[in-house]
N, CA, C and O atoms as a Tripos MOL2 file, in Angstrom:
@<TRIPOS>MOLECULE
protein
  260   259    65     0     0
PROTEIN
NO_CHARGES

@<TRIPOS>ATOM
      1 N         129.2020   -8.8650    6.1370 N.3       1 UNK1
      2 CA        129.2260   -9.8710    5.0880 C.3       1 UNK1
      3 C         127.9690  -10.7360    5.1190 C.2       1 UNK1
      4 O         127.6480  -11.1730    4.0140 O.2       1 UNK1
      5 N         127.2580  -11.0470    6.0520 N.am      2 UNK2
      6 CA        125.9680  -11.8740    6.7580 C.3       2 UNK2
      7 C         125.1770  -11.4040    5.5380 C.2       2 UNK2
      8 O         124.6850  -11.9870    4.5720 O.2       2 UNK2
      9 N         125.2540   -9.8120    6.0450 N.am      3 UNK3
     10 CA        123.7990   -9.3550    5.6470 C.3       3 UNK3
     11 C         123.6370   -9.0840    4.0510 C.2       3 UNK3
     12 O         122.5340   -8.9870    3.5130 O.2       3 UNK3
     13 N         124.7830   -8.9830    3.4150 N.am      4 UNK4
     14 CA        124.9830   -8.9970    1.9580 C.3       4 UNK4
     15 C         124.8150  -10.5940    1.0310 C.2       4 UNK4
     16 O         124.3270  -10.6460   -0.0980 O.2       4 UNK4
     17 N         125.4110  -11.9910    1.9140 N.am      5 UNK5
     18 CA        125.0670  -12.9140    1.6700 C.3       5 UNK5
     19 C         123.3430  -13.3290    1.5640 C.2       5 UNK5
     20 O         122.7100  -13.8650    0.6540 O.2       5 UNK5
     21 N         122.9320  -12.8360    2.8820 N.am      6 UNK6
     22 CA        121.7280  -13.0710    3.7480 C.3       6 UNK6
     23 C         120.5600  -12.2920    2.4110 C.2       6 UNK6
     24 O         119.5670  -12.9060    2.0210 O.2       6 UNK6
     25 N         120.8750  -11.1180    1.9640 N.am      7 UNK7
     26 CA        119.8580  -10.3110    0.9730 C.3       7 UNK7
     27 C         120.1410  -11.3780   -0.8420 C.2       7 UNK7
     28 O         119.3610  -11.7210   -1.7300 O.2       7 UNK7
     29 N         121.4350  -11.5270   -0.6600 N.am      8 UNK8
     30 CA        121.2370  -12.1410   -2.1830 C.3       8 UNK8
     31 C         120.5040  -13.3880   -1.8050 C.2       8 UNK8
     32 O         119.7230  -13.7500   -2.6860 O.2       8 UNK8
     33 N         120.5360  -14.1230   -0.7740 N.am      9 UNK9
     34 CA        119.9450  -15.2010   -0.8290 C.3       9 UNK9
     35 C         118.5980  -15.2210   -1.0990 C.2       9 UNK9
     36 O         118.0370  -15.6090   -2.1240 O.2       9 UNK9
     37 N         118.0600  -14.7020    0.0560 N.am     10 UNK10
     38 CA        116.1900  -13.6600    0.1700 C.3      10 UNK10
     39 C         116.3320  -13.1680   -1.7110 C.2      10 UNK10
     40 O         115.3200  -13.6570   -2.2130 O.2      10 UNK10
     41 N         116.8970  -12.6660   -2.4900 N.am     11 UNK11
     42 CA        116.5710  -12.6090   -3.7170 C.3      11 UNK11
     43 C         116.7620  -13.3350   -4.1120 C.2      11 UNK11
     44 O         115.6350  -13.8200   -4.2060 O.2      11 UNK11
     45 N         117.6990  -14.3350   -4.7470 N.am     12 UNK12
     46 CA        117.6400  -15.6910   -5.0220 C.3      12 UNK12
     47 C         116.0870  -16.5450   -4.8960 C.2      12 UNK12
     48 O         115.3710  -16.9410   -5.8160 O.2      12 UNK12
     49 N         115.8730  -16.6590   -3.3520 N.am     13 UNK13
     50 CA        115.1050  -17.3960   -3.2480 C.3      13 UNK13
     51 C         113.5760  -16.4070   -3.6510 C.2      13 UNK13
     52 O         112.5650  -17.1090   -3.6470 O.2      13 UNK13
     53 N         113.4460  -15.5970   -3.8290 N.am     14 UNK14
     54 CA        112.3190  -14.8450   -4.4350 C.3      14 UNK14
     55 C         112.3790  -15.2980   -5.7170 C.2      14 UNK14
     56 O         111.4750  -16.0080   -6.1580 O.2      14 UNK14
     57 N         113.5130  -14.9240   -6.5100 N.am     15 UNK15
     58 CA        113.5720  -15.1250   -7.8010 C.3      15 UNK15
     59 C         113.1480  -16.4020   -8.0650 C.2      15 UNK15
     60 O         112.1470  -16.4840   -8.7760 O.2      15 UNK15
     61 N         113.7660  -17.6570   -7.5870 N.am     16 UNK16
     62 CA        113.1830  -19.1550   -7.3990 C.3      16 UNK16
     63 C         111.7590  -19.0180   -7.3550 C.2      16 UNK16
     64 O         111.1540  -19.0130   -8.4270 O.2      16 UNK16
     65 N         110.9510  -18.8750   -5.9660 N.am     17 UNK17
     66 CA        109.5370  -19.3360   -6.0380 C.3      17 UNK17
     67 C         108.9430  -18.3360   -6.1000 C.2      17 UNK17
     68 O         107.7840  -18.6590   -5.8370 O.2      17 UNK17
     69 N         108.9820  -17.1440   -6.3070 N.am     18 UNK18
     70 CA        108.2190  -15.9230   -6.2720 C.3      18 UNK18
     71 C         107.5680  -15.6860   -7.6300 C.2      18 UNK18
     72 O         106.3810  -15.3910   -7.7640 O.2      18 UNK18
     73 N         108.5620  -15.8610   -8.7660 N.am     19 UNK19
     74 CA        108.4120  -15.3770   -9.8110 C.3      19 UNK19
     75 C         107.2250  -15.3960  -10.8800 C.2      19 UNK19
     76 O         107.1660  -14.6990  -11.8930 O.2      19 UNK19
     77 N         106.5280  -16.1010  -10.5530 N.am     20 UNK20
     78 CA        105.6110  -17.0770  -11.3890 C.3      20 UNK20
     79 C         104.2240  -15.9340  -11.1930 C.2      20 UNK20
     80 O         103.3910  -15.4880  -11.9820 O.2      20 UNK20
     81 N         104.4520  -15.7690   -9.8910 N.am     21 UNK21
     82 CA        103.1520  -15.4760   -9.1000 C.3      21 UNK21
     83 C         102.2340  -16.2150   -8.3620 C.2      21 UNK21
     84 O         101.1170  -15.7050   -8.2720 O.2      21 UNK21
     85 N         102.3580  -16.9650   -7.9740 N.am     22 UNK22
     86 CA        101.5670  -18.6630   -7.4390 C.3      22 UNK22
     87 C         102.2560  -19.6080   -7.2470 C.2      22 UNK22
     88 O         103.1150  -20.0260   -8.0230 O.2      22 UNK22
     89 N         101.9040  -20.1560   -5.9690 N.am     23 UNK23
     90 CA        102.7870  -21.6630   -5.9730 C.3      23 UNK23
     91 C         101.8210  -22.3690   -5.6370 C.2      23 UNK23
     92 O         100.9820  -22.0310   -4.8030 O.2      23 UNK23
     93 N         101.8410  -23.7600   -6.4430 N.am     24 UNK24
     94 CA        101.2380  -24.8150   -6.2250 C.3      24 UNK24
     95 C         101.6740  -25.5640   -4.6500 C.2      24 UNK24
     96 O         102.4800  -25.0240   -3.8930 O.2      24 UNK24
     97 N         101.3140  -26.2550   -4.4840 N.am     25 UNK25
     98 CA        101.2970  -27.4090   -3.0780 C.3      25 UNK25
     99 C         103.0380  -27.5840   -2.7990 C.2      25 UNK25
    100 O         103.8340  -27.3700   -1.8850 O.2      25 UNK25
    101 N         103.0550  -28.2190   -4.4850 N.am     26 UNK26
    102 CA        104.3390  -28.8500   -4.3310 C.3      26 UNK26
    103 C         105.4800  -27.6580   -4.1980 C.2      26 UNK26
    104 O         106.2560  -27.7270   -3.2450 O.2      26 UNK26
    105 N         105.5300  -27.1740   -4.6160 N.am     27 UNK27
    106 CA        106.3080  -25.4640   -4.8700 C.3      27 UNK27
    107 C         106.6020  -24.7120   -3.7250 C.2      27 UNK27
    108 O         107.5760  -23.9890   -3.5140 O.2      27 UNK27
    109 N         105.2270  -25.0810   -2.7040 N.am     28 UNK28
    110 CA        105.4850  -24.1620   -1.4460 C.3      28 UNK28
    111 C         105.8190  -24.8110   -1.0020 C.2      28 UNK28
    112 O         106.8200  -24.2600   -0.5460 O.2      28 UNK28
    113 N         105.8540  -26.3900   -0.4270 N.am     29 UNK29
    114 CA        106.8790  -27.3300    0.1780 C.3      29 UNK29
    115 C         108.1920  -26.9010   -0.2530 C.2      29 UNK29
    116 O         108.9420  -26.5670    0.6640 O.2      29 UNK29
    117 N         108.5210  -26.8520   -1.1020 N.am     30 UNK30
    118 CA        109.8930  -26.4920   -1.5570 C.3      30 UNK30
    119 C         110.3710  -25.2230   -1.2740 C.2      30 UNK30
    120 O         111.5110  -25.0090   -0.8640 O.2      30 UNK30
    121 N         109.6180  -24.4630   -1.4610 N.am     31 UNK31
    122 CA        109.8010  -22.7710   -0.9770 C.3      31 UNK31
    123 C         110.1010  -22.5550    0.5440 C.2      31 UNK31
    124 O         110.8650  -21.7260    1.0380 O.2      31 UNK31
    125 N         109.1450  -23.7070    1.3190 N.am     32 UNK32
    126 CA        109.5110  -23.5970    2.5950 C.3      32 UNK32
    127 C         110.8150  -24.1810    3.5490 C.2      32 UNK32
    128 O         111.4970  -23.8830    4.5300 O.2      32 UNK32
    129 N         110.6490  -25.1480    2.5950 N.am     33 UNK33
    130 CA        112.1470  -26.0910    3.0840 C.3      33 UNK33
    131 C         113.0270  -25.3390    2.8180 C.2      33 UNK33
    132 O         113.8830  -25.2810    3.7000 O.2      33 UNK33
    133 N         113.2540  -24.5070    1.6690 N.am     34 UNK34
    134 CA        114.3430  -23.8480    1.0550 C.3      34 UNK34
    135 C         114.7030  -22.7890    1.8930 C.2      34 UNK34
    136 O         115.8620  -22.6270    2.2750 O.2      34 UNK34
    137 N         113.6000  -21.9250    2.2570 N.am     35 UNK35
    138 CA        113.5830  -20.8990    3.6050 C.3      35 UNK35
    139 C         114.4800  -21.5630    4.7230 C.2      35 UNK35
    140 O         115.4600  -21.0370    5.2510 O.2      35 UNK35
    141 N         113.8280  -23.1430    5.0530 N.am     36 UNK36
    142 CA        114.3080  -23.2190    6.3470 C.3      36 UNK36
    143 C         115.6130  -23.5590    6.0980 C.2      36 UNK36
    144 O         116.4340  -23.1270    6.9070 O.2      36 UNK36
    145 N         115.9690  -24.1480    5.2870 N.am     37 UNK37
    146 CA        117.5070  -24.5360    5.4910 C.3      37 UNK37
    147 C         118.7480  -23.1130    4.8540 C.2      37 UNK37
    148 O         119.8800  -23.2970    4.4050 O.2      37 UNK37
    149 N         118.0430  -21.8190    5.0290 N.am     38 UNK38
    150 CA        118.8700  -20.4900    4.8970 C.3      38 UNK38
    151 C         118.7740  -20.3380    6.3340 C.2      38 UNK38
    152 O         119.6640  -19.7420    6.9400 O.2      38 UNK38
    153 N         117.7040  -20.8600    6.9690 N.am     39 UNK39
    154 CA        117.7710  -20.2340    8.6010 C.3      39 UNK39
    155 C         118.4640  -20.6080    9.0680 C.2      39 UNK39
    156 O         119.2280  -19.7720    9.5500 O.2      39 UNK39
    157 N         118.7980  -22.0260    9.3240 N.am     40 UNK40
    158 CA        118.9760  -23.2840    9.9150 C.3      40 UNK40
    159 C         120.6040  -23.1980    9.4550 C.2      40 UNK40
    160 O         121.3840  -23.7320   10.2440 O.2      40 UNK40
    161 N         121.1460  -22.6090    8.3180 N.am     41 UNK41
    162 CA        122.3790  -22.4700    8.0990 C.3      41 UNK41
    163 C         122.8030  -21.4030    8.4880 C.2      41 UNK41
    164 O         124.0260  -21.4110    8.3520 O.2      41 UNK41
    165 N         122.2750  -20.0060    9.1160 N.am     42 UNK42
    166 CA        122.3960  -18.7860    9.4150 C.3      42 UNK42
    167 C         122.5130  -17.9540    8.0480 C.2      42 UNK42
    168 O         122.6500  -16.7410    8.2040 O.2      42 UNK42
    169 N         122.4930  -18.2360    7.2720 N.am     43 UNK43
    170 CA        122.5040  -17.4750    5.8870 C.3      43 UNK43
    171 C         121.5360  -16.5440    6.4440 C.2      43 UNK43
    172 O         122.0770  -15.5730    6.9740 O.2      43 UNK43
    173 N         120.1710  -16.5490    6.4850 N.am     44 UNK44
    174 CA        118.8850  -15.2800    7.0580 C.3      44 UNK44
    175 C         118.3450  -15.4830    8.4490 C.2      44 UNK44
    176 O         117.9040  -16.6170    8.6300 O.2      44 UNK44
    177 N         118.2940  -14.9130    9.1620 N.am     45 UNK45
    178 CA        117.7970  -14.7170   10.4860 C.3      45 UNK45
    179 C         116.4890  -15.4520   10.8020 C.2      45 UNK45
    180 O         116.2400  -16.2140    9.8670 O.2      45 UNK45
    181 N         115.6580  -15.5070   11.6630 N.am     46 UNK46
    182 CA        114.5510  -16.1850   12.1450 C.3      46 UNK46
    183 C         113.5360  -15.3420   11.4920 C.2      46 UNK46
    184 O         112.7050  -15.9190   10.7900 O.2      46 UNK46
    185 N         113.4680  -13.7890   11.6440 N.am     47 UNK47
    186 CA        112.6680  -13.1320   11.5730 C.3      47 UNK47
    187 C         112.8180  -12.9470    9.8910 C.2      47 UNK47
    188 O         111.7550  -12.5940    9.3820 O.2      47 UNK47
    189 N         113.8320  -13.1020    9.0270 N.am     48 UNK48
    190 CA        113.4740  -13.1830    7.6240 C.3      48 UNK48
    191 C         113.3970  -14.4130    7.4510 C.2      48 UNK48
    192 O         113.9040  -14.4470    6.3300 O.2      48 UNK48
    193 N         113.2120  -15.2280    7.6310 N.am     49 UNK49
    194 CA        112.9680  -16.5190    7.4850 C.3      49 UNK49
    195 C         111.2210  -16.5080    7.6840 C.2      49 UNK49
    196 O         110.5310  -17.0440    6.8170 O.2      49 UNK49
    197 N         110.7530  -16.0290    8.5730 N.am     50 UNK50
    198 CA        109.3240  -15.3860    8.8090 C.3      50 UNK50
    199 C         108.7200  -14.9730    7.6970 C.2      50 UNK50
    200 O         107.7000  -15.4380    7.1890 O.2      50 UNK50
    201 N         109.7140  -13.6350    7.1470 N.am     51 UNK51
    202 CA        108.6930  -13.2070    5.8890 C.3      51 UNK51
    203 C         109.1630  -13.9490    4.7680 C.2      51 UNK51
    204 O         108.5480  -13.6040    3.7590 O.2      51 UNK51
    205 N         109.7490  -14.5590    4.6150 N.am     52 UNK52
    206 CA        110.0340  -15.7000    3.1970 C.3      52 UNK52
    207 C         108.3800  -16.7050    3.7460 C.2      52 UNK52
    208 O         107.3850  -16.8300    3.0330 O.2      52 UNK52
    209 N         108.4980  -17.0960    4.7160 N.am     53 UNK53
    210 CA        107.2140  -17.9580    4.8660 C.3      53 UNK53
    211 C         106.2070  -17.2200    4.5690 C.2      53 UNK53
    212 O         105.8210  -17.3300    3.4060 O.2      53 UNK53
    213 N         105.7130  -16.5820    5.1610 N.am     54 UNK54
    214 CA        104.5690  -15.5530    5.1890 C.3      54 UNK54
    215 C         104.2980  -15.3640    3.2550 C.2      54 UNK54
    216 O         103.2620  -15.6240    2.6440 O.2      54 UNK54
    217 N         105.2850  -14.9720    2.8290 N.am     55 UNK55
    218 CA        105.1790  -15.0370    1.2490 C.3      55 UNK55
    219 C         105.0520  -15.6120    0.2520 C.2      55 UNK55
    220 O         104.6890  -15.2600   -0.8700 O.2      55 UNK55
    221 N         105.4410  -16.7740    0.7760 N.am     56 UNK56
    222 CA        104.9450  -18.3150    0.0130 C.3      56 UNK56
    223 C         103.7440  -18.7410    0.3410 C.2      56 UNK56
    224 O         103.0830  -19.4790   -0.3880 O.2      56 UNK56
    225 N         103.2940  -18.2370    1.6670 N.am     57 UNK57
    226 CA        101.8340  -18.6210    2.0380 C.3      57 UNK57
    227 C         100.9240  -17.4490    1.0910 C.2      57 UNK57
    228 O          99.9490  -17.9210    0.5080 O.2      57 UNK57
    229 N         101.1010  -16.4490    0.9700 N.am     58 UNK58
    230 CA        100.1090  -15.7570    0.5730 C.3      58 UNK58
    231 C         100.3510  -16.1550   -1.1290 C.2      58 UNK58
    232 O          99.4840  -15.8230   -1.9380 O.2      58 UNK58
    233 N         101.3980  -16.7720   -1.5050 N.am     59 UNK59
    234 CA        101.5250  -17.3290   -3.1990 C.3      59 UNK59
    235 C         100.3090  -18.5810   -3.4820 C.2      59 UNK59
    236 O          99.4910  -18.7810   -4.3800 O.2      59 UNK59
    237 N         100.7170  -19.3600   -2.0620 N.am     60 UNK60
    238 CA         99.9680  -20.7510   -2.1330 C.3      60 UNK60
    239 C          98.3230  -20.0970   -2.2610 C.2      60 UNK60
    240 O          97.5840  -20.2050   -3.2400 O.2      60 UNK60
    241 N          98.0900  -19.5530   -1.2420 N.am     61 UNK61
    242 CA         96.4270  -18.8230   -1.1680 C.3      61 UNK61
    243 C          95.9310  -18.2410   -2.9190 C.2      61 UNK61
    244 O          94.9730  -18.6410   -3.5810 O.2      61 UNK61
    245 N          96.9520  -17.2120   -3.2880 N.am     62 UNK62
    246 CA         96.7260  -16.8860   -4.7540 C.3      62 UNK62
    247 C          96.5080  -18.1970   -5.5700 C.2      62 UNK62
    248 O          95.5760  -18.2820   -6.3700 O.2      62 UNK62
    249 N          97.6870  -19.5670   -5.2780 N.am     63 UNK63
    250 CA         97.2320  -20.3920   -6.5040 C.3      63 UNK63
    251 C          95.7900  -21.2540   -6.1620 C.2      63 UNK63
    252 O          95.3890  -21.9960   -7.0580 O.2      63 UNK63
    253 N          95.1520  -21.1920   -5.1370 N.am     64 UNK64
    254 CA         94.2010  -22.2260   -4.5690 C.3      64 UNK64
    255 C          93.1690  -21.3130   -5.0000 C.2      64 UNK64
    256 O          92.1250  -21.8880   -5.3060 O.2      64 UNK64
    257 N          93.1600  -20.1670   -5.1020 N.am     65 UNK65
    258 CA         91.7940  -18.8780   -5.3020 C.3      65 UNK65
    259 C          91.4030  -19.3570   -6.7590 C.2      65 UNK65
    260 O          90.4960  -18.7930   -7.3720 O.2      65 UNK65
@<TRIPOS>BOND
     1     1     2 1
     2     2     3 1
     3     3     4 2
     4     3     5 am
     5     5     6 1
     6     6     7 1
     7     7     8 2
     8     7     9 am
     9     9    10 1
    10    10    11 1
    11    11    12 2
    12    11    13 am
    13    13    14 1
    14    14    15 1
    15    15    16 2
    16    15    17 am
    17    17    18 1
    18    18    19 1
    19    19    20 2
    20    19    21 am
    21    21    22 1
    22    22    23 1
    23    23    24 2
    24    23    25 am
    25    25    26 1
    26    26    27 1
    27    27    28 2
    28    27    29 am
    29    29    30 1
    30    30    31 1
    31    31    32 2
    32    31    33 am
    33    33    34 1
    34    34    35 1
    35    35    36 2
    36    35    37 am
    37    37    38 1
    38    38    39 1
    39    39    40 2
    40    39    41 am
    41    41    42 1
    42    42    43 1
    43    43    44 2
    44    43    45 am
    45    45    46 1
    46    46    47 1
    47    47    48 2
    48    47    49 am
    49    49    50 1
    50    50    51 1
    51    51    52 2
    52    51    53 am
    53    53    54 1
    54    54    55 1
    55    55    56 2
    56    55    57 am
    57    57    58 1
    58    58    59 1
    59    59    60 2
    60    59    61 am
    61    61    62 1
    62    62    63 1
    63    63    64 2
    64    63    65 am
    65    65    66 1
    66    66    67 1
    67    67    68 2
    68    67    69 am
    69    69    70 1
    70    70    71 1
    71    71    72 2
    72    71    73 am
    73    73    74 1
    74    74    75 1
    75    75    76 2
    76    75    77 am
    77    77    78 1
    78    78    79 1
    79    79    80 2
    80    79    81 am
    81    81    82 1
    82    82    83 1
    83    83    84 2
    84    83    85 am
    85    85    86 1
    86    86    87 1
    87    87    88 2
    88    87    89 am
    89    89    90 1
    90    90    91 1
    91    91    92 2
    92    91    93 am
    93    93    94 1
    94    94    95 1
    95    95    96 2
    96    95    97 am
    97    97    98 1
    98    98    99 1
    99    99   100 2
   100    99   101 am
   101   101   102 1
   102   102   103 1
   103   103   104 2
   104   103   105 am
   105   105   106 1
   106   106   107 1
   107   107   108 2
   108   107   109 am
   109   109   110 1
   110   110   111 1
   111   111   112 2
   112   111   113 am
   113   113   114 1
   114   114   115 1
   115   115   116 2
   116   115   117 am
   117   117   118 1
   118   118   119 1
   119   119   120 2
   120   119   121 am
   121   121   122 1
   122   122   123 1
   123   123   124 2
   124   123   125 am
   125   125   126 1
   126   126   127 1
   127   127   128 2
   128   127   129 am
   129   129   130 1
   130   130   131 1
   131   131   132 2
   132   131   133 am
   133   133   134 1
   134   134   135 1
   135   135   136 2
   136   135   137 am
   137   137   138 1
   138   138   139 1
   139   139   140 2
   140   139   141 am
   141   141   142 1
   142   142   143 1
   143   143   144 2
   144   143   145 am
   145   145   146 1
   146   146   147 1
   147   147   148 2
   148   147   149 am
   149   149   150 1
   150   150   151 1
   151   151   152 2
   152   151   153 am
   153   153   154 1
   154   154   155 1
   155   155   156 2
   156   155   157 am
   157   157   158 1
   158   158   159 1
   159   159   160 2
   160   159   161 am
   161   161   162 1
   162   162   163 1
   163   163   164 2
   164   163   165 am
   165   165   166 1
   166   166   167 1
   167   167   168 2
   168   167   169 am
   169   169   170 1
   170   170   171 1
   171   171   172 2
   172   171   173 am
   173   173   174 1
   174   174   175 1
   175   175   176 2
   176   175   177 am
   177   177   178 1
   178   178   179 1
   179   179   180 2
   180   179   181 am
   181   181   182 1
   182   182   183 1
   183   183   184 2
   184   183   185 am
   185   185   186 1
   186   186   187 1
   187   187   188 2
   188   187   189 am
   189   189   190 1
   190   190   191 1
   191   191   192 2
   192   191   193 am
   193   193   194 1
   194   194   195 1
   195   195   196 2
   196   195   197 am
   197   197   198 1
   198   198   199 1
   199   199   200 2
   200   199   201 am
   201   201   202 1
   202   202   203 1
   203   203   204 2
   204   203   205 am
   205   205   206 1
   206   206   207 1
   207   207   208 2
   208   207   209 am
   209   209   210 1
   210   210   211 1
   211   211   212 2
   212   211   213 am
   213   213   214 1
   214   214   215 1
   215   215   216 2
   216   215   217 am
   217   217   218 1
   218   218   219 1
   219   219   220 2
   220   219   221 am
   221   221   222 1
   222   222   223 1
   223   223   224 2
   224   223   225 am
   225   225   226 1
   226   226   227 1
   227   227   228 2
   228   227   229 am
   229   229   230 1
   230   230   231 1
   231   231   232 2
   232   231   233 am
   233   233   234 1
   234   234   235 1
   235   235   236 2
   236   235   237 am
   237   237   238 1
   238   238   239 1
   239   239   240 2
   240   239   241 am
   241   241   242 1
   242   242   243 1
   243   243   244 2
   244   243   245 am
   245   245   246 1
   246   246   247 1
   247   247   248 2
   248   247   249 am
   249   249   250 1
   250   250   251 1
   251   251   252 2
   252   251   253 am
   253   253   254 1
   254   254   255 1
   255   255   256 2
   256   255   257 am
   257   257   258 1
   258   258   259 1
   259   259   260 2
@<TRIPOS>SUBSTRUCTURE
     1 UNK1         2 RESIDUE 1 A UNK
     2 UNK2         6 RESIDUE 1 A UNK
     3 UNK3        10 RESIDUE 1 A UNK
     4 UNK4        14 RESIDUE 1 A UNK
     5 UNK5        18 RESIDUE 1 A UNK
     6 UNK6        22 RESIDUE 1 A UNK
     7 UNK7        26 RESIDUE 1 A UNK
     8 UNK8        30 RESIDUE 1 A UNK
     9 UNK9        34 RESIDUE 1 A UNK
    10 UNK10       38 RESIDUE 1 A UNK
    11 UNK11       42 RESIDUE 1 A UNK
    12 UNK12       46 RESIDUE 1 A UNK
    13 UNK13       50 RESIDUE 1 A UNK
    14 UNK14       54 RESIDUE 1 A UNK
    15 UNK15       58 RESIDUE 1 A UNK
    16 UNK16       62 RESIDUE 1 A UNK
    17 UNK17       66 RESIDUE 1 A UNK
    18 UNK18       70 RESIDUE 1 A UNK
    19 UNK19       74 RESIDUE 1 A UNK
    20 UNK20       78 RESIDUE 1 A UNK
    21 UNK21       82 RESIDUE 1 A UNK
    22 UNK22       86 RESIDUE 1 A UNK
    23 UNK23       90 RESIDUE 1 A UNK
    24 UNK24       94 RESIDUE 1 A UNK
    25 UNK25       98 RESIDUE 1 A UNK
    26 UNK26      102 RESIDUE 1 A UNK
    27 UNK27      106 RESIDUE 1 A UNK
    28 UNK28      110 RESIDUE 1 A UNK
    29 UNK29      114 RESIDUE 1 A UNK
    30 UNK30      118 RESIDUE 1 A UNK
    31 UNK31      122 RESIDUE 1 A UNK
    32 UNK32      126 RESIDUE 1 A UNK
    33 UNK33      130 RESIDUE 1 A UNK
    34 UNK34      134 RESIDUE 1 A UNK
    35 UNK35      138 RESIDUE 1 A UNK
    36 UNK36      142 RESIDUE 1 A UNK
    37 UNK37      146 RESIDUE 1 A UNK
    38 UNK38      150 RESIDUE 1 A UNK
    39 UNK39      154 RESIDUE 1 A UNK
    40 UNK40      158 RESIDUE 1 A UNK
    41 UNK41      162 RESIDUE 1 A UNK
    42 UNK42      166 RESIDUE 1 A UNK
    43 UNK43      170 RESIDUE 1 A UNK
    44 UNK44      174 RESIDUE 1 A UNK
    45 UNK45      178 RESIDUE 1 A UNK
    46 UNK46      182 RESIDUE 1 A UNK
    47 UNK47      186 RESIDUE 1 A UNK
    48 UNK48      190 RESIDUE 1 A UNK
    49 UNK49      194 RESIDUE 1 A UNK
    50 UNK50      198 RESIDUE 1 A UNK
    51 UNK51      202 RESIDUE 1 A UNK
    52 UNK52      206 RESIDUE 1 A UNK
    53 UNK53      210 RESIDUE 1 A UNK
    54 UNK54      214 RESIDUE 1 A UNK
    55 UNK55      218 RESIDUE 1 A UNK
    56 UNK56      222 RESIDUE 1 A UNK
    57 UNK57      226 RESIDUE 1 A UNK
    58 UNK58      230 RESIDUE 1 A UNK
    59 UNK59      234 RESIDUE 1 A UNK
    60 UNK60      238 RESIDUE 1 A UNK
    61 UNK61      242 RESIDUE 1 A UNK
    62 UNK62      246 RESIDUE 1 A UNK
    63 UNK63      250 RESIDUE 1 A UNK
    64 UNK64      254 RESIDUE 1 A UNK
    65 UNK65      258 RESIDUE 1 A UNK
């Protein structure tokens, strides 16, 4: 049940800040907090909690380019 909660969330939260293609400053603050408090609730593991970060960072880099 984890891991079925745990994947809609990871899409959810893609769908949220992913979608655009770029996140501004403010956006990835939010993207990240949003990550952490799926970890921090056990909704996604440490290590997807990793690549939710990792992915908002490479959004933030796209919107600063």
């Amino acid at each position: 049940m984890k891991c079925n909660n745990g994947a809609a969330a990871i899409q959810a939260w893609r769908n949220r800040f992913l979608r655009d293609g770029a996140l501004a400053e403010d956006e990835y603050d939010s993207a990240c907090r949003s990550a952490e408090e799926l970890e921090r609730s056990g909704i996604i593991s440490d290590i997807e909690w990793v690549h939710l970060v990792k992915q908002a960072n490479a959004e933030l880099l796209t919107f600063n380019d």
